[in-house]
N, C-alpha and C positions, 0 to 999 in steps of 0.2 A: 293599504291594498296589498302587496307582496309582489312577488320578483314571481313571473310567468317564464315559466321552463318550456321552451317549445316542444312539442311534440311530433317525434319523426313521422312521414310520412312514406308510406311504401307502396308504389304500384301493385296492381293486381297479379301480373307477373312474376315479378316478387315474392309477393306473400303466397305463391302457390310453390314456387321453387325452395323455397327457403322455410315453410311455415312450422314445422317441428321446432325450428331456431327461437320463430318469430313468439312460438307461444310458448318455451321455457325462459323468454326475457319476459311475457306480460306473467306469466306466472311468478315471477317473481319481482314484480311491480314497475317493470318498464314498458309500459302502454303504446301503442303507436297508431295510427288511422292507416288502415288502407283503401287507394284514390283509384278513378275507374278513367281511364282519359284525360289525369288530369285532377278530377274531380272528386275531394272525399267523399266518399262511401260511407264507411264504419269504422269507430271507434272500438278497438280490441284492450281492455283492462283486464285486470286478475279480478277472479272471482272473491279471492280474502285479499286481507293484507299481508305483504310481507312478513314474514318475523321479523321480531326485531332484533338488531345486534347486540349482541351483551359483549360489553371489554372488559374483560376479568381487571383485578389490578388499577382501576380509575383512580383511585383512590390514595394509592401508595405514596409514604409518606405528610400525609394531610396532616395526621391527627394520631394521636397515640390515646391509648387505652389505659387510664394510670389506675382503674380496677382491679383486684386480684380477683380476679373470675371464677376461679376454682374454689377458691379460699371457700368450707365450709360443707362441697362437693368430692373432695378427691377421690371418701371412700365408695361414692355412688358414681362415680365417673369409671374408679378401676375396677366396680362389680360388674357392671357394665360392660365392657371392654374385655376384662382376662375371664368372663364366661363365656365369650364365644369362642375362644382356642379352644 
């Protein structure tokens, strides 16, 4: 099944005083319901999904490269390169 994340709830009150707030958090994928009395009303989500987080660097250290990568390229690598100066 999976671990159920509650979902905040925010008076109508609330979500009128504060709503700019409320829908740059569902815009970026933190959802909440807002309750009339009490009582949920409406479910507010983001229309996309999030991006996603990229962590540069995850990697580092893992695993080394023991190809000479270049080897075979240099001269098409520095035509490349010392033509756009």
């Amino acid at each position: 099944m999976g671990i159920k994340i509650p979902v905040p709830t925010v008076n109508i009150h609330e979500a009128k005083t504060h709503l700019s707030r409320l829908v740059d958090q569902a815009a970026h994928g933190r959802e909440f319901v807002i309750a009339k009395a009490g009582k949920p009303m409406v479910r507010v989500i983001p229309l996309l999904a999030p991006p996603a987080v990229r962590t540069l660097g995850f990697l580092v250290g893992r695993g080394v490269v023991q190809a000479k990568l270049k080897q075979g390229f240099e001269a098409d690598i520095d035509a490349m390169f010392s033509s756009a100066r």
